[in-house]
Steps between C-alpha positions, in 0.01 A plus 500: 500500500877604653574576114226757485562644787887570429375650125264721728832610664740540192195699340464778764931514564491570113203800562660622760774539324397687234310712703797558657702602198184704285511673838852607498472598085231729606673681779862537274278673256310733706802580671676585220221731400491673849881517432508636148185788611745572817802558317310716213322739794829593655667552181212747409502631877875574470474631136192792569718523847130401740212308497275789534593683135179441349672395178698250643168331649330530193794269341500265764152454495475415152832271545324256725217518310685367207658229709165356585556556842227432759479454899259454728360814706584332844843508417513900396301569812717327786763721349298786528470421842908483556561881332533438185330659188335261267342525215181254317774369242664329751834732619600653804747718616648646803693811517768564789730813554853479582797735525813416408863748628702534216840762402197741414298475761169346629295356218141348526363308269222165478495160402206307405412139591315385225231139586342323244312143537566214361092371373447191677167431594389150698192596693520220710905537609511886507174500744641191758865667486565805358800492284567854571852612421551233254323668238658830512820576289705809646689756378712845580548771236831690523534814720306794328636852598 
């Protein structure tokens, strides 16, 4: 009987395990995702020099749709909540206003901070703790006068 029990043992160390690790594989590829979709949104943020050149949405929109990029509406609207502008694909962005002195003068311009989520979705674990922060990758465009 002690044999069984200690196979009972071994058996759920080895599940455990590779829950552990298929875990882990799923978050380094959704991350990478949310990564890859950040980087692309700035780069077309930068380029049409704003987020709100209709144009420029148009293309970013139809980049994360190619990227098979999905997130949960919970996520998009507690971002909502913190200023930020978000749209159904999955993106947000926050626009903020600085001035800079320079040898000609004052010169304003904005940066964007640019959120997308990384798609991990475990009813059980995101309703008992929240993981929040975790699933958001972050990012800053260069100064736009």
């Amino acid at each position: 009987m002690r044999d069984a029990i200690g196979q009972v043992f071994a058996l759920q160390v080895i599940l455990a395990f590779v829950l552990l690790i298929n875990g882990y594989m799923a978050y380094s590829v959704n991350y990478t995702r949310a990564f890859r979709v950040k980087n692309q949104i700035i780069d077309i943020i930068e380029q049409y020099e704003g987020p709100e050149n209709d144009e420029g949405k148009a293309k970013i929109n139809q980049y994360v749709r190619t990227m098979n990029y999905d997130v949960s509406n919970r996520l998009i609207n507690e971002k909502r909540g913190e200023g930020f502008t978000c749209f159904q694909e999955g993106w947000c962005y926050r626009g903020t206003n600085v001035s800079t002195a320079d040898a000609d003068g004052d010169r304003t311009g904005t940066y964007y901070t640019v959120v997308t989520f990384v798609n991990i979705d475990i009813p059980v674990i995101n309703n008992l703790i929240g993981l929040g922060n975790f699933l958001e990758v972050t990012g800053e465009t260069r100064t736009i006068y």
